[in-house]
N, C-alpha and C positions, 0 to 999 in steps of 0.2 A: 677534344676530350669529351667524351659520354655526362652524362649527368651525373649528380650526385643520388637521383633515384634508381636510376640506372645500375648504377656500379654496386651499391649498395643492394637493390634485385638480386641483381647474380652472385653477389657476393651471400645471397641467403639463399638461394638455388641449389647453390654448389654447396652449401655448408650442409643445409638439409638432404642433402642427396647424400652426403660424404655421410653423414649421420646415420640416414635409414639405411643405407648398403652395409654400414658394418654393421649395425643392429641387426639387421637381415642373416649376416656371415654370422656371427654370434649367437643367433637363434637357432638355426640351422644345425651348427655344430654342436650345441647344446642337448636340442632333439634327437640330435643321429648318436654323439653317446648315451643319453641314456637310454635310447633303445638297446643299441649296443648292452650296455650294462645288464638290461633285463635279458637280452637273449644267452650271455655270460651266465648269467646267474642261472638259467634253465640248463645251459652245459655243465655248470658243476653237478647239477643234482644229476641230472644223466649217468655222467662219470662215477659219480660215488654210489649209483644204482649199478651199473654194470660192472665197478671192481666189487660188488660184494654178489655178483653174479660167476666170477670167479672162480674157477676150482683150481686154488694156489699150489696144493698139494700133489694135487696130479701130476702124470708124468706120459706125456707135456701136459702144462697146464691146460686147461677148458673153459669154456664159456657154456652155463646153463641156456639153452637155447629157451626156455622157457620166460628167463628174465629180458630176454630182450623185446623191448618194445614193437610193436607192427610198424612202426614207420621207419624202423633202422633196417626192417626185413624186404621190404618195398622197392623195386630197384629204381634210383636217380628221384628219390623222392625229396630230396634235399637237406636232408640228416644221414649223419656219415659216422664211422667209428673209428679207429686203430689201437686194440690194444697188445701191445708189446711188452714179453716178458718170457725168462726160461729158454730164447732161443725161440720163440714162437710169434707168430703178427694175426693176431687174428680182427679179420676184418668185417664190418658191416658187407649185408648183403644188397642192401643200397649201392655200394660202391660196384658193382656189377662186375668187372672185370679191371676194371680201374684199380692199379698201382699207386696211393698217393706217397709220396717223397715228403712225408711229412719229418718235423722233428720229433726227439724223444727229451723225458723231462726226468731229471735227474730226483731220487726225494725229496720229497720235499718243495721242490722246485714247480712252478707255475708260466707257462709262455701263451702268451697271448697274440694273435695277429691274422692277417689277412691272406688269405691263400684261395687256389683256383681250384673249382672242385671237377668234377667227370668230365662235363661238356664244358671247359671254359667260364663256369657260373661264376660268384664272386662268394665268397665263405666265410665269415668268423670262426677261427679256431682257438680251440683252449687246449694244451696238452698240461698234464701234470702228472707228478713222478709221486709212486707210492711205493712200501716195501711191506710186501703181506705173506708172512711164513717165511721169513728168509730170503724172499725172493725178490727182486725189483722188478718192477708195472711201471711202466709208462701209458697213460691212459687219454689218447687225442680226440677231442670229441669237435665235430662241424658243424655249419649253420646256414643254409642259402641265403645270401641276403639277397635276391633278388625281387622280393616284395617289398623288402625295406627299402632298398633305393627308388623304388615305383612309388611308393608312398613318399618318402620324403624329397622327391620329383615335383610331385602333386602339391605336398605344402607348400614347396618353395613358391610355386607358379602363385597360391594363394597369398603367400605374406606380400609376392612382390605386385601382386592387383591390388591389394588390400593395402601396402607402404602407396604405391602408386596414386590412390585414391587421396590418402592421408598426407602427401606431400602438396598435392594440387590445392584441396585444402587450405591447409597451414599456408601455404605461398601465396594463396587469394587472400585471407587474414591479412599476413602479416604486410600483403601491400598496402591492403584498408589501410592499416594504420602507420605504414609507411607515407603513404601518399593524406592521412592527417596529420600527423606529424610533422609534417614540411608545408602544410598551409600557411603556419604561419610565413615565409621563405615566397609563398607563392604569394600573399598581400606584400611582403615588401617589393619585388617584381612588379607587383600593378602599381606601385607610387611612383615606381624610377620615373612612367611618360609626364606625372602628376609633376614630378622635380623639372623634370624638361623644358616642360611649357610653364614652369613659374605659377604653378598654382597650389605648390606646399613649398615649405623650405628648409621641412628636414625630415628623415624617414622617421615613422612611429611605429613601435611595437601594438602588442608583445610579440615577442619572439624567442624561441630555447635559448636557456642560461648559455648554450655552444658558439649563439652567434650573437648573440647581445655588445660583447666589447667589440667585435666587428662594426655593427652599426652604429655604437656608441663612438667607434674612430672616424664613423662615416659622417657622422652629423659632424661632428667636432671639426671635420677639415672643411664639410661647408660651410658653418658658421667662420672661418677664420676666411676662408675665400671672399664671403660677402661681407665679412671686415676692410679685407684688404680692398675688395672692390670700393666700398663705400668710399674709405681713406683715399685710395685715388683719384673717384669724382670731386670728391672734397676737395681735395687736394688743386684739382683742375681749377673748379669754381673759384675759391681761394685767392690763387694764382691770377685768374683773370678778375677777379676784382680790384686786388693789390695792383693790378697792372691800371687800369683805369684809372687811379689818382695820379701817378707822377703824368697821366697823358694828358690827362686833364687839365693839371699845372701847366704844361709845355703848353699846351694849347693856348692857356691864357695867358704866360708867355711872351707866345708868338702874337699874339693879341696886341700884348702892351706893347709890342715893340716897334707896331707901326710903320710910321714910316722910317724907322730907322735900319730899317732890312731893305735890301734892296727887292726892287716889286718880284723879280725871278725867285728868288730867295726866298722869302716871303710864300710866294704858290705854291711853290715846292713843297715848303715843310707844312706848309697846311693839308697837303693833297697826302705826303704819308703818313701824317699822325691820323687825316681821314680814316685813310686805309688800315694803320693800325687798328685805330678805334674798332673799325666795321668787323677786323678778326676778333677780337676780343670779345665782339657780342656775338659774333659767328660759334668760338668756343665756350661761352657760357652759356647760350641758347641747346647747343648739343649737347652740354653737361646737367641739363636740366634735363632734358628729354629722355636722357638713361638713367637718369637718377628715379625715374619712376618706377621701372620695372625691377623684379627681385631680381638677383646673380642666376643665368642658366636657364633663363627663361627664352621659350620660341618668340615669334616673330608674328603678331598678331596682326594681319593684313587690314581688318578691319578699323581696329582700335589706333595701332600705331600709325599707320598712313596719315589718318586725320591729322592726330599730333602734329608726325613732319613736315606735313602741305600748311597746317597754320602756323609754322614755327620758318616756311621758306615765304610766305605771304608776309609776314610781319619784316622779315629780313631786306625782301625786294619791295617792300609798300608803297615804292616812288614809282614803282613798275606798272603796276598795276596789270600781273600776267596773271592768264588767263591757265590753269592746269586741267587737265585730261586726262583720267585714273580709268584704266582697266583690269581689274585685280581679284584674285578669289576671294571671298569671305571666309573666313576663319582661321586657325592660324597654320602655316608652314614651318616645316621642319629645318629652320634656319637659326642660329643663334641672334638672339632680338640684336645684341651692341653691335653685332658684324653690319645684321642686315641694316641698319638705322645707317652705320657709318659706310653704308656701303651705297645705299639709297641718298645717305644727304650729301655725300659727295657728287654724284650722278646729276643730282638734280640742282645744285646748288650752282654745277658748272652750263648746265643748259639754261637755265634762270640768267647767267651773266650773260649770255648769248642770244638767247631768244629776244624774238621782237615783241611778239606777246601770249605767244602760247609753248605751252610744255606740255610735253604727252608721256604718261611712264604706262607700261604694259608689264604685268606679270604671269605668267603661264606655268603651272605646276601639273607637269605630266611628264612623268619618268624625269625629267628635268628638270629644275626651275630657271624659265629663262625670261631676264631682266630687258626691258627694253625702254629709253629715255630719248626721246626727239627734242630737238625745240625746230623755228621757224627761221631760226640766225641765217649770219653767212656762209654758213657750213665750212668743210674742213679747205674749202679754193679748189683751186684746178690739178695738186702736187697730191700724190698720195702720201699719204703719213704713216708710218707702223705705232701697231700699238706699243713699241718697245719704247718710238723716239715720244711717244704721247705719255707715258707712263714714267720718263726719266723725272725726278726730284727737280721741279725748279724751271723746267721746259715747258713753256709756250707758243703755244702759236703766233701771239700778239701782245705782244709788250703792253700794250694800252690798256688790255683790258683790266679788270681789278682781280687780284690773288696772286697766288704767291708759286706756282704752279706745281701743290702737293696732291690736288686733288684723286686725279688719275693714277698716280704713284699711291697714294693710296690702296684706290679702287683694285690694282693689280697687286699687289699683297694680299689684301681679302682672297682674290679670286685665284690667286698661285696656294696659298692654306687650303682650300675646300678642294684643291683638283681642277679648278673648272677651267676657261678661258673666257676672253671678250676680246671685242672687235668695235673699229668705228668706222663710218662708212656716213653717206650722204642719207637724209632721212627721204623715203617715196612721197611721206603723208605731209609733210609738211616743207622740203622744202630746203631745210638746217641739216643739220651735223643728228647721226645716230650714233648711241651706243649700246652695242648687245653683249651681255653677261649670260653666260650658261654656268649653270650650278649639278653638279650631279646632286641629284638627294638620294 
């Protein structure tokens, strides 16, 4: 769909066009009657000059040659006569040999219209009917218009340089104030990237009374959105704190219960209340980390990286690994909660694997593509699909710790955005890769 400045342009192109052509047709026609009318008005005086030129009486009647004017004598000078009356046509000697097939006008009566004179010229004629002695006159008087339509040729050319001028005009105005009048439409446009990257968190005016409840519906559903976000992290954290008491009782528990478990027994439920424990700080640790940034906010390589590299160091502190970051400065066109949970998955799962170092690479060009090493034992000698790697709950190795959502995850993320990933043995280190391709 075209713009709204757009459509709105043509839509005053066309109107003003449709405007000046009829004013133009209106003008025009306006012009050429009253000339008309003046030329009229010089036929009647004509007519009423040459019936009292007349000799009604005579037999046949006559025409004083004396009242006839020099230009009716003139031949093909472009005034013409016919007066009929008595059985007699007597005609201009203008009309040279020319027969015109004009009409007659009863008394009284008056006709006006358009006719062809000698050589094909074009004519206004007036006939009209008189009764002088007894006798009825029909008295046709002509008119060349052939300098009228030359001249009103001429105007026309003039109105329509002169509309053509006054449209360009007008049209360059009224975009002026088209294209200010939709400024304000073009600041709310420069805030959307501002909304994006989390650096406002609702659009501000002013803006025309036209689009105000629009924006007023627009802030209003991000304000309920970052309601509903908030409620959820909340909700999360909440959750894993409540979760933490009863583990904690079990824990102690299993404490007091000594030796009254048998030692296998015993191991066991200690190594999965472990395990619970360590998810529970795993998902309060990531409910903290989004809870920082606004709803809708990009993915700030700089800032956030740090966060999640001190938030997987605090996790693995028994580890003591060693991280490897190659990454743009600034921020990328990725939604921050994807990329975090896209990222702390990746790395979270190469941190359980690695011997002591972790390498993540980001690369933004035309692509953004993700890349996570560690030093581990990599994926063995059997190839693996990232399908059978991505299933809910699927493991490599039983032993290791988690629950095997990670990659299932990761492949949700990257099936929403379009992209794909793969995993494969790392060059640089040795361990297991994984690569994420992100269209941006």
């Amino acid at each position: 769909m075209r713009s709204l400045a757009a459509r709105l342009g043509a839509g005053l192109v066309l109107s003003l066009l449709a405007a000046f052509v009829g004013l133009g047709l209106m003008a025009d026609t306006a012009l050429r009657r009253t000339a008309e009318g003046y030329i009229l008005t010089r036929l009647e005086h004509d007519a009423e000059s040459l019936l009292g030129a007349v000799q009604a009486r005579a037999r046949p009647p006559r025409l004083d040659p004396a009242a006839v004017g020099a230009i009716y004598r003139r031949p093909f000078s472009g005034h013409y006569f016919v007066v009929s009356g008595g059985g007699v046509a007597i005609r201009s000697r203008s009309l040279w040999d020319f027969t015109p097939a004009w009409p007659q006008a009863a008394p009284g009566e008056v006709r006006v219209g358009h006719v062809q004179g000698p050589r094909g010229q074009p004519l206004l004629l007036r006939v009209a009917g008189y009764r002088v002695a007894g006798r009825v006159f029909s008295v046709a008087v002509a008119e060349d218009l052939t300098a009228l339509h030359a001249g009103l040729a001429r105007n026309r050319l003039r109105l329509a340089a002169a509309g053509a001028v006054a449209l360009v005009l007008l049209v360059a105005v009224q975009l002026l104030l088209l294209r200010r009048g939709l400024r304000p439409l073009v600041r709310l446009r420069a805030q959307i990237p501002e909304l994006e990257r989390g650096g406002r968190e609702r659009l501000e005016g002013p803006v025309p009374a036209e689009v105000a409840p629009l924006v007023e519906e627009f802030n209003r559903l991000l304000a309920l959105l970052a309601r509903r976000l908030r409620r959820s992290r909340d909700a999360a954290g909440d959750l894993g704190h409540e979760i933490k008491r009863p583990l904690t009782l079990l824990r102690q528990l299993v404490a007091e219960a000594g030796d009254a478990l048998p030692e296998e027994t015993h191991r066991r439920m200690a190594h999965q209340l472990h395990r619970m424990e360590t998810l529970v700080e795993r998902m309060l640790a990531r409910a903290r980390l989004a809870g920082e940034g606004p709803p809708a906010a990009q993915f700030d390589a700089g800032r956030d990286l740090d966060d999640l590299l001190d938030t997987l160091r605090r996790m693995h502190a028994e580890r003591g690994l060693h991280f490897r970051v190659e990454a743009p400065a600034g921020v990328l066109p990725v939604d921050r909660e994807d990329m975090l949970e896209l990222l702390g998955n990746l790395l979270d799962n190469a941190c359980k694997w690695a011997r002591t170092t972790v390498a993540l690479t980001l690369r933004a060009d035309g692509e953004l593509v993700i890349e996570v090493e560690d030093d581990g034992p990599g994926l063995g000698g059997d190839a693996v699909s990232t399908g059978a790697l991505a299933r809910r709950g699927r493991r490599l190795d039983e032993s290791a710790p988690g629950h095997g959502l990670g990659l299932a995850i990761v492949d949700t993320i990257v099936e929403q955005y379009g992209g794909r990933w793969e995993a494969d043995a790392s060059p640089a280190l040795g361990g297991a890769r994984v690569r994420v391709v992100l269209p941006q």
